[in-house]
PDB file of N, CA, C and O in Angstrom, chain B, residues numbered from 101:
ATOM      1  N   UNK B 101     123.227 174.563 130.662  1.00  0.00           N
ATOM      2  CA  UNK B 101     123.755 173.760 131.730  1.00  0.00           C
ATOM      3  C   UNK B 101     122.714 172.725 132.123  1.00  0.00           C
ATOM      4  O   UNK B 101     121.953 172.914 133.072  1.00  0.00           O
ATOM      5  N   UNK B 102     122.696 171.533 131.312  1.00  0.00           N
ATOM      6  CA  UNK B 102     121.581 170.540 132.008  1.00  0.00           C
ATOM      7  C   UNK B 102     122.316 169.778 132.941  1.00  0.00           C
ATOM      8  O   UNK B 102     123.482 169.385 132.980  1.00  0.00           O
ATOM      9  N   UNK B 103     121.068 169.639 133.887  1.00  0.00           N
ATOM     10  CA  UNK B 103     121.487 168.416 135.172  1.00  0.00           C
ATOM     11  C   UNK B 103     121.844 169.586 135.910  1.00  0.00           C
ATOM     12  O   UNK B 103     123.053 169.717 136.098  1.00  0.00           O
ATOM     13  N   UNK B 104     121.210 170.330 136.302  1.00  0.00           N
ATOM     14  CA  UNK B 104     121.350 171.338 137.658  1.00  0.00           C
ATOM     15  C   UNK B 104     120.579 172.834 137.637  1.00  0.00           C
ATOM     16  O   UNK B 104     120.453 173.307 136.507  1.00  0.00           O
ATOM     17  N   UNK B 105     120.337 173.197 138.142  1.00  0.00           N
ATOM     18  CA  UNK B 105     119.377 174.346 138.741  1.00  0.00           C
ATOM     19  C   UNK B 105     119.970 175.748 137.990  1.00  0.00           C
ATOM     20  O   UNK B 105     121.102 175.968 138.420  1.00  0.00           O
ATOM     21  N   UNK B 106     119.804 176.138 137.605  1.00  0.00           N
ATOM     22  CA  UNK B 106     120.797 177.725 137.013  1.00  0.00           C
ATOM     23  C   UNK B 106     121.025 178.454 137.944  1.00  0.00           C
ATOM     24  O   UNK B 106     119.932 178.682 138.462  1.00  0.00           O
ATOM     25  N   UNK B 107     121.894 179.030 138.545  1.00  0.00           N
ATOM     26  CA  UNK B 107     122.322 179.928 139.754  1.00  0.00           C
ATOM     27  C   UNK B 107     121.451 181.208 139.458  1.00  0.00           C
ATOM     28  O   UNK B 107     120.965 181.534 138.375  1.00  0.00           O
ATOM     29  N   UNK B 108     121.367 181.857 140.666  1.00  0.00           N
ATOM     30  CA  UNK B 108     120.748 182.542 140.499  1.00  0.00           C
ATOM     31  C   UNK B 108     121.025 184.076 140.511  1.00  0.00           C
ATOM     32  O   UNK B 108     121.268 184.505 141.639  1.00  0.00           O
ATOM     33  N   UNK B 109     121.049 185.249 139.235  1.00  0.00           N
ATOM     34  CA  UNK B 109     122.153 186.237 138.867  1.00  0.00           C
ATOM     35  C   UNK B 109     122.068 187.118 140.028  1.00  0.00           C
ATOM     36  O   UNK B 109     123.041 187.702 140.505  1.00  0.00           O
ATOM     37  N   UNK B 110     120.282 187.235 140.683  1.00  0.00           N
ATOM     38  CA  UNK B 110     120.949 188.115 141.852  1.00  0.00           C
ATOM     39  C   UNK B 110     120.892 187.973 143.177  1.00  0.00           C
ATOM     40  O   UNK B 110     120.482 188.789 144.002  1.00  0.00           O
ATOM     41  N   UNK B 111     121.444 186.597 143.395  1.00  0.00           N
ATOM     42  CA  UNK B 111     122.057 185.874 144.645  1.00  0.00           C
ATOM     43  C   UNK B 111     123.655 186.101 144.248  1.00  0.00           C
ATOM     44  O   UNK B 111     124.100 186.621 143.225  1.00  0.00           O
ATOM     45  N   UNK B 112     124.527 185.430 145.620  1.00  0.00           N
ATOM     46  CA  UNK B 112     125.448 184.910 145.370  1.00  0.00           C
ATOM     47  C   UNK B 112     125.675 183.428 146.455  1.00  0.00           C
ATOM     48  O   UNK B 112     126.687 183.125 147.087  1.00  0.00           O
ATOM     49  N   UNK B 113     124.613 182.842 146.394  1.00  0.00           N
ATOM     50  CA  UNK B 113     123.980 181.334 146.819  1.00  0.00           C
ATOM     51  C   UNK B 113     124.834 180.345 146.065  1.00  0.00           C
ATOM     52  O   UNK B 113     125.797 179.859 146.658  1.00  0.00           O
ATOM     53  N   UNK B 114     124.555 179.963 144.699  1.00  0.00           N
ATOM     54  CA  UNK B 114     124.666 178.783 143.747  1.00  0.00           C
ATOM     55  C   UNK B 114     125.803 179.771 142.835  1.00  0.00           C
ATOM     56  O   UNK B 114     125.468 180.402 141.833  1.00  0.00           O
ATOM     57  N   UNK B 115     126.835 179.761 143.258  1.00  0.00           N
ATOM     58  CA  UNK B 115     127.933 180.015 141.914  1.00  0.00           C
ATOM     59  C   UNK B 115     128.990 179.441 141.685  1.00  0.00           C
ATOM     60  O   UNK B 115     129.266 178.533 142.469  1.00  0.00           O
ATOM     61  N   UNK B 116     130.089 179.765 140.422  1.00  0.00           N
ATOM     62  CA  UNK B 116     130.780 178.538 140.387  1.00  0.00           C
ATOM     63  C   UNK B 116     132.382 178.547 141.853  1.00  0.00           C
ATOM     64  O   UNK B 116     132.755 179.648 142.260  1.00  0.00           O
ATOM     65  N   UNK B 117     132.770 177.813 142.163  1.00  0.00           N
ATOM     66  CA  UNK B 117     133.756 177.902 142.715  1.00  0.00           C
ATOM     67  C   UNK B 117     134.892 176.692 142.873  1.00  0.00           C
ATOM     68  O   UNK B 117     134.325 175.638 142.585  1.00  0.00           O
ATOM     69  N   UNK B 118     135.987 176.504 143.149  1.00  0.00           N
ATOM     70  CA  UNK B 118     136.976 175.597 143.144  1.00  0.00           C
ATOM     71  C   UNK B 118     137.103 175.401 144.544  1.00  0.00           C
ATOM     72  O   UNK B 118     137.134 176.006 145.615  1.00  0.00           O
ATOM     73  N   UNK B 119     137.165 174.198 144.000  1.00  0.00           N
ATOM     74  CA  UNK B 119     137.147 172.709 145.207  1.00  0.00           C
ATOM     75  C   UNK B 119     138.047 171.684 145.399  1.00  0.00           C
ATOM     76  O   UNK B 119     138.778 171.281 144.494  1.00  0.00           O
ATOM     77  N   UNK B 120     138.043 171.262 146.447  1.00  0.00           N
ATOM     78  CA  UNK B 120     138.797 170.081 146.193  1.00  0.00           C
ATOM     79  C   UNK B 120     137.536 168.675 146.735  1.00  0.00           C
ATOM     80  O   UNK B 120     136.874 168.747 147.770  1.00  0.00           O
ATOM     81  N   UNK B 121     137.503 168.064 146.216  1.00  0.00           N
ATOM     82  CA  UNK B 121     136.715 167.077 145.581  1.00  0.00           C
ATOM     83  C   UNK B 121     136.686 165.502 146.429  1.00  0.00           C
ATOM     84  O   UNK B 121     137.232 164.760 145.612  1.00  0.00           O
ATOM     85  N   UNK B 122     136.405 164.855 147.361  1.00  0.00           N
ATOM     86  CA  UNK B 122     136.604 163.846 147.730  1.00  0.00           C
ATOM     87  C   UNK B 122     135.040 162.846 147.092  1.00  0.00           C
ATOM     88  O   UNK B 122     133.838 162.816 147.353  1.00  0.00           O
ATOM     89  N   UNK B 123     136.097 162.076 146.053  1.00  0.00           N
ATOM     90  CA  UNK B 123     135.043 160.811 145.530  1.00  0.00           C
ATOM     91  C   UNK B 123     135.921 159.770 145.224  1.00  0.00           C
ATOM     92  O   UNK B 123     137.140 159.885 145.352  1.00  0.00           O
ATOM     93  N   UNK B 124     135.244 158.540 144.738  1.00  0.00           N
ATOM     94  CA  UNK B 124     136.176 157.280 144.825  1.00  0.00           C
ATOM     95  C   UNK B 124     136.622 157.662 143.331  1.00  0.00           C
ATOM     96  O   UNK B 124     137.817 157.833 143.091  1.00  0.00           O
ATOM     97  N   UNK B 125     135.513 157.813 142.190  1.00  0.00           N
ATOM     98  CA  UNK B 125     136.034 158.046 140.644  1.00  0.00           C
ATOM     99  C   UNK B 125     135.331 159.238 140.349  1.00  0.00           C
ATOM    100  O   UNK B 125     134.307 159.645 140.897  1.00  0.00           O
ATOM    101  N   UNK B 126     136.165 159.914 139.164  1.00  0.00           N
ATOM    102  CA  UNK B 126     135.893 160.965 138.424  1.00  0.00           C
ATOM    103  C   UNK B 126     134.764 160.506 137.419  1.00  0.00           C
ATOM    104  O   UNK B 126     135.107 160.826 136.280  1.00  0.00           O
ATOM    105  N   UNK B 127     133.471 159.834 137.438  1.00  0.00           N
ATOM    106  CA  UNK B 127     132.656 159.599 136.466  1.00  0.00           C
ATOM    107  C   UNK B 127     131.620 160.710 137.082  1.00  0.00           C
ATOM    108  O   UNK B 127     131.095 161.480 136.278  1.00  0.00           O
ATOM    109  N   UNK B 128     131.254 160.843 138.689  1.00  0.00           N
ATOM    110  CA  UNK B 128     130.305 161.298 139.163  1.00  0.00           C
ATOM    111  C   UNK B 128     130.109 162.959 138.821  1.00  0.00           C
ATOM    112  O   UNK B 128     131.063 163.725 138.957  1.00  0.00           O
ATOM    113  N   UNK B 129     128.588 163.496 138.299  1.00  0.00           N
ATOM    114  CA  UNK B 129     128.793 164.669 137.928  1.00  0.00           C
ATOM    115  C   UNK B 129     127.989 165.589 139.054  1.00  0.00           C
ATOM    116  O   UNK B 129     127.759 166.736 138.672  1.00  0.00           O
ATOM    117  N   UNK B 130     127.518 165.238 140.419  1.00  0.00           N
ATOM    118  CA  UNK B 130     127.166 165.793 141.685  1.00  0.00           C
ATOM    119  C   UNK B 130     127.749 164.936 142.830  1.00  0.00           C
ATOM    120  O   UNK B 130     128.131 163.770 142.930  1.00  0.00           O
ATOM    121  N   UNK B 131     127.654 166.031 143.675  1.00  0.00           N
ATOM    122  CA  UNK B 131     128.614 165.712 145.197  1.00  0.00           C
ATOM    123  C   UNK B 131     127.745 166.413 145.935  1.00  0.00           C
ATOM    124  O   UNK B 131     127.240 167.506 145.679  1.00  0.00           O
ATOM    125  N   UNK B 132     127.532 165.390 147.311  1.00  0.00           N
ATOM    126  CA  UNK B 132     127.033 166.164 148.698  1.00  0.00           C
ATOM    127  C   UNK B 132     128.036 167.211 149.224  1.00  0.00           C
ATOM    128  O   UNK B 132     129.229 167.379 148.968  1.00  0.00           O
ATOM    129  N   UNK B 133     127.330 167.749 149.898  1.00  0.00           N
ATOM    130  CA  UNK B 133     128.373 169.014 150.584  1.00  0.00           C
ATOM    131  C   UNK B 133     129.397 168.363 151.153  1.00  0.00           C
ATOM    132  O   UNK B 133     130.547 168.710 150.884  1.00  0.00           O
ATOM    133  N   UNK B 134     129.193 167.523 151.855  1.00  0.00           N
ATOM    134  CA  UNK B 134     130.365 166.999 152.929  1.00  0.00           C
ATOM    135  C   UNK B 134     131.757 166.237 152.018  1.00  0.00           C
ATOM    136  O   UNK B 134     132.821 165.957 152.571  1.00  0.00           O
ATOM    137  N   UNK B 135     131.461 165.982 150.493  1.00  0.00           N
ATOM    138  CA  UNK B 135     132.618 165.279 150.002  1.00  0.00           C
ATOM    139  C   UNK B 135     133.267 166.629 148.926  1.00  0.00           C
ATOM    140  O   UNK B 135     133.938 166.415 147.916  1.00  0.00           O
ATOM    141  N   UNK B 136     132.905 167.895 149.397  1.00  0.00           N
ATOM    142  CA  UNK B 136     133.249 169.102 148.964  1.00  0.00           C
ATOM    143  C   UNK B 136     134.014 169.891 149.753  1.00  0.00           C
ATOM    144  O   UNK B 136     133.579 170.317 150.822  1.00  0.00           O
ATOM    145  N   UNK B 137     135.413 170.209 149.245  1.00  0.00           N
ATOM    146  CA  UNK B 137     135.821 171.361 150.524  1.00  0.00           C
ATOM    147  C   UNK B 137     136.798 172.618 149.624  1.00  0.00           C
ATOM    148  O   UNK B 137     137.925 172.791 149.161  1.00  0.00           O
ATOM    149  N   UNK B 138     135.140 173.467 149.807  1.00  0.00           N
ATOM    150  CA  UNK B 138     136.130 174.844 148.595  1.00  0.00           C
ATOM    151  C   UNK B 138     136.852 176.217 148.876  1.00  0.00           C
ATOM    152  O   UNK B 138     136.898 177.045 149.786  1.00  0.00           O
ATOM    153  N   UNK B 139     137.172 176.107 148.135  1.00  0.00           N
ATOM    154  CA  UNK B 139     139.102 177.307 148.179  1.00  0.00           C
ATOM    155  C   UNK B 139     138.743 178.211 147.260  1.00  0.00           C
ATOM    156  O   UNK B 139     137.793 178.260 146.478  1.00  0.00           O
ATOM    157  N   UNK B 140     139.786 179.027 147.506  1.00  0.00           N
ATOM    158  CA  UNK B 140     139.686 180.375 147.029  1.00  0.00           C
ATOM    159  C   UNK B 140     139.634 180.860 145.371  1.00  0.00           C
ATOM    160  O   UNK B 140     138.885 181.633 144.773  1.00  0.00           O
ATOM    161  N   UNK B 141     140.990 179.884 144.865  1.00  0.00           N
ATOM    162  CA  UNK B 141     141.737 180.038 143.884  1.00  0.00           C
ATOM    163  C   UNK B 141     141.848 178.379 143.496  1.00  0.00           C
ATOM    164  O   UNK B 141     141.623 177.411 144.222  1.00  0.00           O
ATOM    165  N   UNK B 142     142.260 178.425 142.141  1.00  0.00           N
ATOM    166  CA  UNK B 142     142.577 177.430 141.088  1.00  0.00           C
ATOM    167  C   UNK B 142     143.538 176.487 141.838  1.00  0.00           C
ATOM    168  O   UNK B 142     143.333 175.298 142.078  1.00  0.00           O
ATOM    169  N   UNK B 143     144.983 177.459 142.279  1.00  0.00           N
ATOM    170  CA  UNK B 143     145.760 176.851 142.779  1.00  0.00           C
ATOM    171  C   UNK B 143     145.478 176.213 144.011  1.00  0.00           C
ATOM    172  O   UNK B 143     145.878 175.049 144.028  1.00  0.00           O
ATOM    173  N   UNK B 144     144.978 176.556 144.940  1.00  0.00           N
ATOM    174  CA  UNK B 144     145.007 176.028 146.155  1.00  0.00           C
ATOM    175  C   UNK B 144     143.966 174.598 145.959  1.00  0.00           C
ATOM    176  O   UNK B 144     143.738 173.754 146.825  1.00  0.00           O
ATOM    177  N   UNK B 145     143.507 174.628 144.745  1.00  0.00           N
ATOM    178  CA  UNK B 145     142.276 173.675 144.558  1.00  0.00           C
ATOM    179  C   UNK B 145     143.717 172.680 144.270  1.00  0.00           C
ATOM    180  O   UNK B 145     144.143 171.834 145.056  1.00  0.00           O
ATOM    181  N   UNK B 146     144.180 172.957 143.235  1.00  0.00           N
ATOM    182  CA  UNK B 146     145.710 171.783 142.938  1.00  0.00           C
ATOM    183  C   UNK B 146     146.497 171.015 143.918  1.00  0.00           C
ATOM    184  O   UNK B 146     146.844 169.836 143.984  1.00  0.00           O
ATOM    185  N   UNK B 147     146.714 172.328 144.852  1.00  0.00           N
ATOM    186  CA  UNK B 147     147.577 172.274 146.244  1.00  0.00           C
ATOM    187  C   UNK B 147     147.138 171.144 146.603  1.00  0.00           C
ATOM    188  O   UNK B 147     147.724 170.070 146.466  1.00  0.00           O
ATOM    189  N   UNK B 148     145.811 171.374 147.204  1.00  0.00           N
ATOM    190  CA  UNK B 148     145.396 170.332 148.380  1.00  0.00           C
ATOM    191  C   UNK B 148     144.710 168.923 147.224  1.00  0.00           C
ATOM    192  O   UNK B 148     144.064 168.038 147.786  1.00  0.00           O
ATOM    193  N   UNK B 149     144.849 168.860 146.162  1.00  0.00           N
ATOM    194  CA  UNK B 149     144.318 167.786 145.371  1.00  0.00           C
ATOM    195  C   UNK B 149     145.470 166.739 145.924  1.00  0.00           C
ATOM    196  O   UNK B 149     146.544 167.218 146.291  1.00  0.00           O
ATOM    197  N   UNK B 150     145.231 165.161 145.994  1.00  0.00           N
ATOM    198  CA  UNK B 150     146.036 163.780 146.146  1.00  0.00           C
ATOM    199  C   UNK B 150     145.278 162.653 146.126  1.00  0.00           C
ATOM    200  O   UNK B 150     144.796 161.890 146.963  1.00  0.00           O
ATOM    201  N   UNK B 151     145.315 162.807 144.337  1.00  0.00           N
ATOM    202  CA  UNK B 151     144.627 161.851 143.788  1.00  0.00           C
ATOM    203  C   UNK B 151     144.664 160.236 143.871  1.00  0.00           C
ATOM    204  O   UNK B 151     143.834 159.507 143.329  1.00  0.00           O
ATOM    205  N   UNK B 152     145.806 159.785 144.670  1.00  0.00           N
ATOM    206  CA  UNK B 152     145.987 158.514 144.923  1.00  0.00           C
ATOM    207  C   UNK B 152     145.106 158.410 146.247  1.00  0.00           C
ATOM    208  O   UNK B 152     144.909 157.312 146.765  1.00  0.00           O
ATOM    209  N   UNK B 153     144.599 159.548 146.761  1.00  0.00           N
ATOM    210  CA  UNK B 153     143.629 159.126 147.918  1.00  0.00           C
ATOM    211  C   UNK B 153     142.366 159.790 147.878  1.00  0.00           C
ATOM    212  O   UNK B 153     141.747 160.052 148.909  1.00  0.00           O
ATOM    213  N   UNK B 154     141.811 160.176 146.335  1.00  0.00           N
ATOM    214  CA  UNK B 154     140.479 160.162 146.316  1.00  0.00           C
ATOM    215  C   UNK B 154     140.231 161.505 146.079  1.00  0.00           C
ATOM    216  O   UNK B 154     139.044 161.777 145.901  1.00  0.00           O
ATOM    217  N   UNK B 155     141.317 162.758 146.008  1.00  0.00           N
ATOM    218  CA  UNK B 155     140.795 164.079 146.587  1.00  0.00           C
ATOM    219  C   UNK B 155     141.440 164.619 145.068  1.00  0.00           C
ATOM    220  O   UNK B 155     142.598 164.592 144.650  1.00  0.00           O
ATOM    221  N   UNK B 156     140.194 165.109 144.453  1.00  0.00           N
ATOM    222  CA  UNK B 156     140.567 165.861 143.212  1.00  0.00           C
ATOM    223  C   UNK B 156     140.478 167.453 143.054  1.00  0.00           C
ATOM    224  O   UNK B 156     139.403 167.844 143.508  1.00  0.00           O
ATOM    225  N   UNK B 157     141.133 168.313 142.640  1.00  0.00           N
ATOM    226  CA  UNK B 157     140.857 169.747 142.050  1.00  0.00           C
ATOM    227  C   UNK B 157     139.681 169.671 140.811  1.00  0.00           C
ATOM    228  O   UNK B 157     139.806 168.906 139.855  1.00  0.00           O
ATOM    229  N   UNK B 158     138.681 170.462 140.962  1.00  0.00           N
ATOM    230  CA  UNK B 158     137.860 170.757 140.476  1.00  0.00           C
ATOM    231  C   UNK B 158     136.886 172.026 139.968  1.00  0.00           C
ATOM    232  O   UNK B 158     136.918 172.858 140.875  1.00  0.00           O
ATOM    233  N   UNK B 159     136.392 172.301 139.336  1.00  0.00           N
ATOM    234  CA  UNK B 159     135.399 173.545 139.809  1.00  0.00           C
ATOM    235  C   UNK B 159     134.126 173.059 139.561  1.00  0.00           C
ATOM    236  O   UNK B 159     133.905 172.412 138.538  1.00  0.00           O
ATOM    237  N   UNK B 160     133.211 173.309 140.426  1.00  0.00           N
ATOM    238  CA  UNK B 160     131.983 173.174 141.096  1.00  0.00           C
ATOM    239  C   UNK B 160     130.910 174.426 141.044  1.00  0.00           C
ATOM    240  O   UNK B 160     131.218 175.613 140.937  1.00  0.00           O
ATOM    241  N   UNK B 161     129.504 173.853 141.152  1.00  0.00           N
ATOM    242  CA  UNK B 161     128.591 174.987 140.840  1.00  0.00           C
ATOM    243  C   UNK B 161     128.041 174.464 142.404  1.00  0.00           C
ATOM    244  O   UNK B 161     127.891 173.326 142.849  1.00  0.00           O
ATOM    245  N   UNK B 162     127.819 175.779 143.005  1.00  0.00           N
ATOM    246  CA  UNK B 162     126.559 175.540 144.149  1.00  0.00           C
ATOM    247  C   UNK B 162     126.698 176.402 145.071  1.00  0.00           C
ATOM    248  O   UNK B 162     127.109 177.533 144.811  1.00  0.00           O
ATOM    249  N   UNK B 163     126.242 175.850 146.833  1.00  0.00           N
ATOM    250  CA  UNK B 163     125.751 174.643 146.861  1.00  0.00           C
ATOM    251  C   UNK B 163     123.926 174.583 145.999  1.00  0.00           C
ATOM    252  O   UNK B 163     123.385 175.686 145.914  1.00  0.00           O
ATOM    253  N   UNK B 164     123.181 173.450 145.481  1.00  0.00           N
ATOM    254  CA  UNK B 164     122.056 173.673 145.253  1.00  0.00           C
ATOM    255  C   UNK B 164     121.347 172.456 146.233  1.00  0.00           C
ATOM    256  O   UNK B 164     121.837 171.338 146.397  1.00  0.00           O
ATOM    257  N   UNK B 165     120.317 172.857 146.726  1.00  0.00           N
ATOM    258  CA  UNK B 165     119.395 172.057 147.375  1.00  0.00           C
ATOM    259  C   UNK B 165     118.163 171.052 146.600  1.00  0.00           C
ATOM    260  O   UNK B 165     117.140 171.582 146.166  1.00  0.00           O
ATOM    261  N   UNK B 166     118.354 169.827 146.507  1.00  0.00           N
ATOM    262  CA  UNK B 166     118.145 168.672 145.974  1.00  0.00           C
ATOM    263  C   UNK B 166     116.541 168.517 145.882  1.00  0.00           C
ATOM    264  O   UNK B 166     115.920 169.364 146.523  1.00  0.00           O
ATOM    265  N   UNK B 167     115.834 167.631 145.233  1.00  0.00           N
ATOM    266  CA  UNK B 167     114.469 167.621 145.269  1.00  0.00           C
ATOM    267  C   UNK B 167     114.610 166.694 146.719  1.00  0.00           C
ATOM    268  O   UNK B 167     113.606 166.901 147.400  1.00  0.00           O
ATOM    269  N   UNK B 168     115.414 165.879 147.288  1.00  0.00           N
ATOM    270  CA  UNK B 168     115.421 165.070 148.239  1.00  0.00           C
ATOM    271  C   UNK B 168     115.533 165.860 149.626  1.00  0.00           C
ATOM    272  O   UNK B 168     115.244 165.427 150.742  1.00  0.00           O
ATOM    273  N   UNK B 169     116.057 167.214 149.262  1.00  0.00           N
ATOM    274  CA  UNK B 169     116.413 167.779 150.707  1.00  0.00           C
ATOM    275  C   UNK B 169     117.907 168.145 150.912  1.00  0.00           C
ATOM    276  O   UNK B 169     118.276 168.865 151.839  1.00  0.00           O
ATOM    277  N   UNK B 170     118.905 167.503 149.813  1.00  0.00           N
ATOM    278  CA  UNK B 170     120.239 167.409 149.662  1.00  0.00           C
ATOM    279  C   UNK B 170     120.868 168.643 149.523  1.00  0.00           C
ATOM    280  O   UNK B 170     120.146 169.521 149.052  1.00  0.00           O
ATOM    281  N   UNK B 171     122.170 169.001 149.840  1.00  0.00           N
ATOM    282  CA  UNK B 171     122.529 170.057 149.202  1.00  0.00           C
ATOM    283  C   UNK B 171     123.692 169.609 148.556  1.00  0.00           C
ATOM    284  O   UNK B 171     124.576 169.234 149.326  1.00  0.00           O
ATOM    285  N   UNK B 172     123.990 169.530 147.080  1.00  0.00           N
ATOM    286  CA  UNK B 172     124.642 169.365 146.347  1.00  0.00           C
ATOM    287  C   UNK B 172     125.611 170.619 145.552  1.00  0.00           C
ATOM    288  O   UNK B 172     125.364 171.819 145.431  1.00  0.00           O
ATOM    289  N   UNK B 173     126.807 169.804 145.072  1.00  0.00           N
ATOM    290  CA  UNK B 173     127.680 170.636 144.151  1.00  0.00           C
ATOM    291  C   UNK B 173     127.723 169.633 142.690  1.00  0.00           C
ATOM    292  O   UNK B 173     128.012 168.439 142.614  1.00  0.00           O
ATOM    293  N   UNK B 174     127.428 170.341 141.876  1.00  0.00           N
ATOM    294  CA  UNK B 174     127.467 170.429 140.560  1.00  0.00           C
ATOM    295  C   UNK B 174     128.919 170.515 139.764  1.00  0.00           C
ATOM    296  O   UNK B 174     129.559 171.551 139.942  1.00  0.00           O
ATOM    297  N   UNK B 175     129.529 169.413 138.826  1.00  0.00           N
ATOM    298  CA  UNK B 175     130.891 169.230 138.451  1.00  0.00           C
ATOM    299  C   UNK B 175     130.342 170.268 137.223  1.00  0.00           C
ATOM    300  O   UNK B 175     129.437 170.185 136.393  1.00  0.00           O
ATOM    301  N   UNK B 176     131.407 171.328 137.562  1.00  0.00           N
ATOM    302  CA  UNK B 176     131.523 171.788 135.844  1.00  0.00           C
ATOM    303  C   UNK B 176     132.839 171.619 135.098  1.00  0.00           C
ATOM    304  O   UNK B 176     132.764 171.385 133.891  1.00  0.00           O
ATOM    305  N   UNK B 177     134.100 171.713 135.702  1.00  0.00           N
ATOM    306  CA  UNK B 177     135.104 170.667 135.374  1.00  0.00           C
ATOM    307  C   UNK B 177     136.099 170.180 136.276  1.00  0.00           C
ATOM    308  O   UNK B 177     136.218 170.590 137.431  1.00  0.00           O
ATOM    309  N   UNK B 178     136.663 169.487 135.856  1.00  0.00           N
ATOM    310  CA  UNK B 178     137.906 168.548 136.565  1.00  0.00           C
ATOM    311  C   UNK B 178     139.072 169.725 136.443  1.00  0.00           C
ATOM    312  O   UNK B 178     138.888 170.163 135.308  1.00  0.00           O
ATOM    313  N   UNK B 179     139.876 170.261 136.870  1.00  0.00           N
ATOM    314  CA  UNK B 179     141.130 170.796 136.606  1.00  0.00           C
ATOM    315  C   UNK B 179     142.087 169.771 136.854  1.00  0.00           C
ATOM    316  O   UNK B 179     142.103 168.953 137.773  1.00  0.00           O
ATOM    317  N   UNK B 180     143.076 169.966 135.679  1.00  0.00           N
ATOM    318  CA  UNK B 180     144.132 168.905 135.133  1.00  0.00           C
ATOM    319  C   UNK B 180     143.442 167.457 133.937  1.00  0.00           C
ATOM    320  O   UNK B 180     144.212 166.610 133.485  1.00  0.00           O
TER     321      UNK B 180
END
């Protein structure tokens, strides 16, 4: 997994989870916490996705804390 921190096996801090995603385009492969808002399940990540206004289903690694101070989520994929 390059471009992010490896979670850590005996935390449950940095792991993967589904999100729904607020960014302008799908090129970006990290997100601040605040353009992250994560759900339980696959589906509910779909549910609340409306991609004509920015908000994608996803699954995400994190949160991880940035060399800047940031706390970031990590794209591991797009769902759909």
């Amino acid at each position: 997994m390059r471009g992010f921190v490896p979670p850590d096996p005996s935390t449950s801090v940095s792991i993967e989870r589904f999100a729904i995603v607020y960014v302008p385009k799908r090129s970006r492969k990290r997100f601040s916490i605040g353009c992250v808002e994560v759900v339980e399940t696959e589906e509910q990540a779909l549910e609340g996705s409306d991609e004509e206004n920015n908000h994608f289903a996803a699954k995400v690694l994190g949160p991880s804390k940035s060399s800047e101070g940031q706390y970031l989520y990590y794209l591991i994929n797009w769902i759909r």
